[in-house]
C-alpha positions as CSV (number, residue, x, y, z in Angstrom):
1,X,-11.7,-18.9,17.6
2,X,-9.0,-20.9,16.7
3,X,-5.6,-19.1,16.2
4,X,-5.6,-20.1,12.6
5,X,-8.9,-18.6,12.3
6,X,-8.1,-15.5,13.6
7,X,-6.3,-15.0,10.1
8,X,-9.4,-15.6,8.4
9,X,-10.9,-13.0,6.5
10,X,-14.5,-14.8,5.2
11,X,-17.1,-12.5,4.8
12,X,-15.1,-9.0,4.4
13,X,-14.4,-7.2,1.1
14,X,-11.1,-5.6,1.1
15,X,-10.2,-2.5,-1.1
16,X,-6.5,-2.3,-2.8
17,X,-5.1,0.9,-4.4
18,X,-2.4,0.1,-7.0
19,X,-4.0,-3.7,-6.7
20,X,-3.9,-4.8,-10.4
21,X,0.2,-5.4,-10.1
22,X,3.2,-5.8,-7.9
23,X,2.6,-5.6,-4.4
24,X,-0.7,-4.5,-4.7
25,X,-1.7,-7.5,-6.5
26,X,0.4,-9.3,-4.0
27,X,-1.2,-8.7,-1.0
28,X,-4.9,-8.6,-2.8
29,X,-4.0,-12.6,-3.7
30,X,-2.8,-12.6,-0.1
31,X,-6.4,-11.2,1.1
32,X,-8.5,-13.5,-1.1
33,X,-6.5,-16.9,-0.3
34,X,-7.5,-15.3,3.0
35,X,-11.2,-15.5,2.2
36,X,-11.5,-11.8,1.3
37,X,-13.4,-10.4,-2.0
38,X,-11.6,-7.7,-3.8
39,X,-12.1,-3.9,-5.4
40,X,-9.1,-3.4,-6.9
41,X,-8.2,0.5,-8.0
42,X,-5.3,0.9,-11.2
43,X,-5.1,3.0,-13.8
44,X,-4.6,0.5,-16.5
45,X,-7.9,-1.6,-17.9
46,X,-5.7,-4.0,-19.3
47,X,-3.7,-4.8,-16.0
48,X,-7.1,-4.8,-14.1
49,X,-8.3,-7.0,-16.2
50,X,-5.9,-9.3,-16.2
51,X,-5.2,-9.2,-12.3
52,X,-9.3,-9.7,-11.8
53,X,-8.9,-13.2,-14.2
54,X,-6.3,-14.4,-11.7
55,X,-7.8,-13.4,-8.9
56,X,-11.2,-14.4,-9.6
57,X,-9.5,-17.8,-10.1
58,X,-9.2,-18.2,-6.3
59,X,-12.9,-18.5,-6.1
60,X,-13.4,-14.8,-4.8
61,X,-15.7,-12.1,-5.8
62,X,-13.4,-9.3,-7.7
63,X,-14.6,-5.9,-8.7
64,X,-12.6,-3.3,-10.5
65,X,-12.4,0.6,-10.8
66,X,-9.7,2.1,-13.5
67,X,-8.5,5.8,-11.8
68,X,-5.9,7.5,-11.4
69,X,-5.3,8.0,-7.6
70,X,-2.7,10.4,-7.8
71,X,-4.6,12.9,-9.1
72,X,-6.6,14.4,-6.5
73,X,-10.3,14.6,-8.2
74,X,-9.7,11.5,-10.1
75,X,-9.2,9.9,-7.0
76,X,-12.1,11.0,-4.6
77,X,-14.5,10.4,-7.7
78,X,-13.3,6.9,-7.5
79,X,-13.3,6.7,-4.1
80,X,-16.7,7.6,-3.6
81,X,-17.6,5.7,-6.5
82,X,-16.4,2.3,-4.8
83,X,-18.4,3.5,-1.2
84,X,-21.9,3.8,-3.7
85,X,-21.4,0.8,-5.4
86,X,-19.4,-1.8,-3.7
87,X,-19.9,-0.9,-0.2
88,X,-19.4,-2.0,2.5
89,X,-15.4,-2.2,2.4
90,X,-13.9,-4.1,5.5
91,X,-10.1,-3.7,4.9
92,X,-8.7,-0.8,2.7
93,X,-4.7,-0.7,1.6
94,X,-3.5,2.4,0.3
95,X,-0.8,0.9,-1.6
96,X,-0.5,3.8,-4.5
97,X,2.8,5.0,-4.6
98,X,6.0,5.2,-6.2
99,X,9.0,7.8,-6.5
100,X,9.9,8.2,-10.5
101,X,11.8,10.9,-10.3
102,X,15.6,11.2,-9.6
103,X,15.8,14.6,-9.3
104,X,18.7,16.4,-7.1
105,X,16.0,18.3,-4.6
106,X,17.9,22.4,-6.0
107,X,16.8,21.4,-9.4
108,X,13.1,19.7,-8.6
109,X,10.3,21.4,-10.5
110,X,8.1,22.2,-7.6
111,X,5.1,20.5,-9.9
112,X,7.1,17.1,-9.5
113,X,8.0,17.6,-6.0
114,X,3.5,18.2,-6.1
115,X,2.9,15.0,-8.1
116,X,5.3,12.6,-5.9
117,X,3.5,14.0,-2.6
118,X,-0.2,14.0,-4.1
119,X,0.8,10.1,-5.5
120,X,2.1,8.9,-2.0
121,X,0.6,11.1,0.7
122,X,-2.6,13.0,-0.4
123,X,-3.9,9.3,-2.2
124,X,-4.2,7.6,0.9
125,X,-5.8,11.0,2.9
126,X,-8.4,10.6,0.5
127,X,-9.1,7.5,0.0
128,X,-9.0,7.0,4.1
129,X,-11.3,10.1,4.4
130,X,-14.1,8.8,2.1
131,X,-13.7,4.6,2.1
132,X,-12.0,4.2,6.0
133,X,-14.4,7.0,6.9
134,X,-17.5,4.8,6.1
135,X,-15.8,1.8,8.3
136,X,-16.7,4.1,11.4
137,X,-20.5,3.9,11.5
138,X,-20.3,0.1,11.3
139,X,-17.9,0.1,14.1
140,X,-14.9,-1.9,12.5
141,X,-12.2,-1.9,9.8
142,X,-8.6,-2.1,8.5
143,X,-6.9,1.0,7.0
144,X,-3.1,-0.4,6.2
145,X,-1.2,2.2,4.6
146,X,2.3,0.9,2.8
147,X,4.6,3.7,3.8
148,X,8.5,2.9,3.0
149,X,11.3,2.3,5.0
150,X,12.4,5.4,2.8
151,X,10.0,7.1,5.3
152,X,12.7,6.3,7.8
153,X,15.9,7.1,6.5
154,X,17.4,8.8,3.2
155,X,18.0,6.5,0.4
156,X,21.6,6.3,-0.9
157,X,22.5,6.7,-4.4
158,X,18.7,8.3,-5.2
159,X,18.1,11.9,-5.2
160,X,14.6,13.8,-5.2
161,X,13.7,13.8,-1.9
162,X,10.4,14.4,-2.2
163,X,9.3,10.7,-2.1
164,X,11.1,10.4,1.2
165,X,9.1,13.2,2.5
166,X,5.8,11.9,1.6
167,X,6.3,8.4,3.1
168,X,7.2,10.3,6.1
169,X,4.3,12.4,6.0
170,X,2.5,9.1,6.0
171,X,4.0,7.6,8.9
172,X,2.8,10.1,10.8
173,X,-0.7,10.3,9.1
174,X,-1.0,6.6,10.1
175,X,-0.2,7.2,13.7
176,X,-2.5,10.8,14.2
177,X,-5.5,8.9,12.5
178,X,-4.9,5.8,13.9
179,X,-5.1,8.0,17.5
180,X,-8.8,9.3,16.1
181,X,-9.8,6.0,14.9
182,X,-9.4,3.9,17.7
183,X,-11.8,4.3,19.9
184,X,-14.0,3.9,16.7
185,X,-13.5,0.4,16.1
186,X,-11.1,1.3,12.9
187,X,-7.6,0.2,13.0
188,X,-4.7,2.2,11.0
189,X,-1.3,0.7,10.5
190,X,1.9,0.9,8.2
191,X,3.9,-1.6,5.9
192,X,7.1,0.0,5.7
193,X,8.7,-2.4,2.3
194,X,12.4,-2.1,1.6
195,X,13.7,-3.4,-1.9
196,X,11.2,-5.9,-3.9
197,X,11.9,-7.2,-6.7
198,X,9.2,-4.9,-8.6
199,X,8.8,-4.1,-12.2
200,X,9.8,-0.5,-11.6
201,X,12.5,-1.5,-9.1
202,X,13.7,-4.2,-11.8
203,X,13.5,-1.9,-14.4
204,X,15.8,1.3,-12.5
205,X,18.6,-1.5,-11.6
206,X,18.6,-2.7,-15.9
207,X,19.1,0.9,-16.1
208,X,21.6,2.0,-13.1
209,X,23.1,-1.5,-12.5
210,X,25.7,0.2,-10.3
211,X,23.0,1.3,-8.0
212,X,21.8,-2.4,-7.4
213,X,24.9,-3.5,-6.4
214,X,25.3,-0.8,-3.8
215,X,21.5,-2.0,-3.0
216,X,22.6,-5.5,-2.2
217,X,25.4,-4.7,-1.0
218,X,23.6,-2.9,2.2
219,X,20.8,-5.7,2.5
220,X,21.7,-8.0,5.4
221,X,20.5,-11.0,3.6
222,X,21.9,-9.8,0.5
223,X,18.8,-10.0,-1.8
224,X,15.3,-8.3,-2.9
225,X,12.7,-9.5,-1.5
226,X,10.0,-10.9,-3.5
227,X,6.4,-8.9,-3.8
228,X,4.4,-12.6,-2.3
229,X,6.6,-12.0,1.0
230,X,4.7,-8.9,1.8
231,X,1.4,-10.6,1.6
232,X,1.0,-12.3,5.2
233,X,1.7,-9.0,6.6
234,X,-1.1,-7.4,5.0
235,X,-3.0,-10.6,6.0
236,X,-2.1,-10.5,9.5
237,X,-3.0,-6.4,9.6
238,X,-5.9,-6.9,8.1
239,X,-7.3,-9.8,10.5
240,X,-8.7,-10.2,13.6
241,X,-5.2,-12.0,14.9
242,X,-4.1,-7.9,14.9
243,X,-6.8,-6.5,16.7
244,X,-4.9,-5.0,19.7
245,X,-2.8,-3.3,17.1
246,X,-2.9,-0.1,15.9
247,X,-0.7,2.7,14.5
248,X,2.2,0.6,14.4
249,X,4.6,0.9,11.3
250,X,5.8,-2.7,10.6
251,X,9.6,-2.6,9.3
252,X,10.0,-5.3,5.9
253,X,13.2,-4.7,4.7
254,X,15.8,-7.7,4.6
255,X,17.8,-5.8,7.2
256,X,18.6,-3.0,5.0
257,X,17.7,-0.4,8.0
258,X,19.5,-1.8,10.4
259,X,22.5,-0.4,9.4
C-alpha cells in the first residue's frame, strides 16, 4: 500500500451525526472525496436533503436518517435503526454537539445544564454503544468523537459551563473506550475544534461582536478557521494511514490553546 493509499477509504460506509451542515457536512465531503459512502443523522429533512444532493454529487452512495440525537430515545431508535438497515458502518463520527446556552452556572436550570450534557456527551455514548459496538464482531472500525478544545480549558467571555463539562466528559470517554476497544480491532479518537467559522459561531459574533474580537484577539493566527480545514483530520482518523493510533485527542485550534 502506497502512502497515498493508506488515506483511501473505498469500500467503507462511514456514519456522521450532525452530517447534513457545518463541520459535520465537512468532514462527510471529506470522507466521500475519500471514497467513503455516507449515513448522515440531522434533525432537519430539508438540510438532509440538501446535504445528500451535494454529496451524492461526488459519485458516493448517501443515505439519510432525520433524529434528534440529543434526546436520548430519539437517538438510540435511530441508531439502531441505521445498524438494521444500513449496516455495516466502517467509520462513525459523533459530531452532535453544540453549547446554546450562555447561562452564568448559579442561575443554570438544571434541565439545560441536562440537555447540553445529553447533546454532547450521552449522544456519542449511545451512538458508540449501538453503531461502534457492531464494528467489534467484524474486527475493525473508526469511532472519532469531535470533543472541543473547550474540553480543555474554560472559555473566556462565555458562561454556562456545562458544555465545557461535557466535552470533558468526552475526552475521557474517548480514552476509557478507546482502552476497551483496542484489542478489538476498533479505534476511538478525538477532534478537539477551536473557533470555525460555523453558522452558530457566525451568528453569536453578529450578536456579541465584542466577544469575536476578544476571539481573535487570542487566536495565534488571528482568524477562524474554516469548517473544510477539519476534513483531512477526520480523513486521516478514519483511515488506515492512523491505524497505530488510538485514544488520542487531536488539538485544531489556530493556536488559541497555546496560550
Amino acid at each position: 500500500m502506497s502512502l497515498f493509499d493508506a488515506f483511501r477509504l473505498d469500500g467503507k460506509r462511514a456514519c456522521v451525526t450532525g452530517g447534513s451542515r457545518g463541520l459535520g457536512l465537512a468532514m462527510a465531503r471529506g470522507l466521500a472525496e475519500a471514497g467513503a459512502d455516507l449515513v448522515l443523522i440531522g434533525r432537519d429533512p430539508t438540510a438532509l436533503g440538501e446535504a445528500r444532493g451535494q454529496l451524492q454529487a461526488l459519485g458516493r452512495r448517501v443515505e439519510v436518517v432525520a433524529a434528534d440525537v440529543g434526546e436520548r430515545l430519539a437517538s438510540e431508535d435511530a441508531a439502531i435503526q441505521v445498524v438494521e438497515e444500513s449496516s455495516p458502518i466502517d467509520i462513525l463520527i459523533n459530531n452532535v454537539g453544540g453549547r446554546r446556552i450562555d447561562v452564568p452556572t448559579e442561575s443554570l436550570p438544571t434541565d439545560q445544564w441536562q440537555r447540553i450534557i445529553d447533546l454532547n456527551l450521552t449522544s456519542a455514548f449511545i451512538w458508540s454503544k449501538v453503531v461502534g459496538g457492531s464494528m467489534l464482531t467484524r474486527g475493525w472500525g473508526r469511532v472519532i468523537n469531535v470533543a472541543s478544545m473547550s474540553g480543555l480549558i474554560a472559555n473566556r467571555g462565555i458562561t454556562g459551563r456545562s458544555y465545557e463539562t461535557a466535552k470533558a466528559a468526552l475526552i475521557s470517554f474517548t480514552r476509557a473506550l478507546a482502552a476497551d476497544w483496542a484489542p478489538r480491532g476498533v479505534t476511538v479518537n478525538a477532534i478537539a475544534p477551536g473557533y470555525f467559522a460555523t453558522e452558530p459561531n457566525r451568528r453569536w459574533f453578529q450578536e456579541r461582536p465584542e466577544l469575536r474580537d476578544s476571539v481573535l484577539s487570542m487566536i495565534p493566527m488571528g482568524r477562524l478557521g474554516q469548517p473544510e480545514e477539519l476534513a483531512p483530520l477526520a480523513v486521516y482518523l478514519a483511515s488506515a494511514a492512523s491505524a497505530y493510533m488510538t485514544g488520542a485527542t487531536l488539538v485544531i485550534d489556530g493556536g488559541y490553546t497555546l496560550w
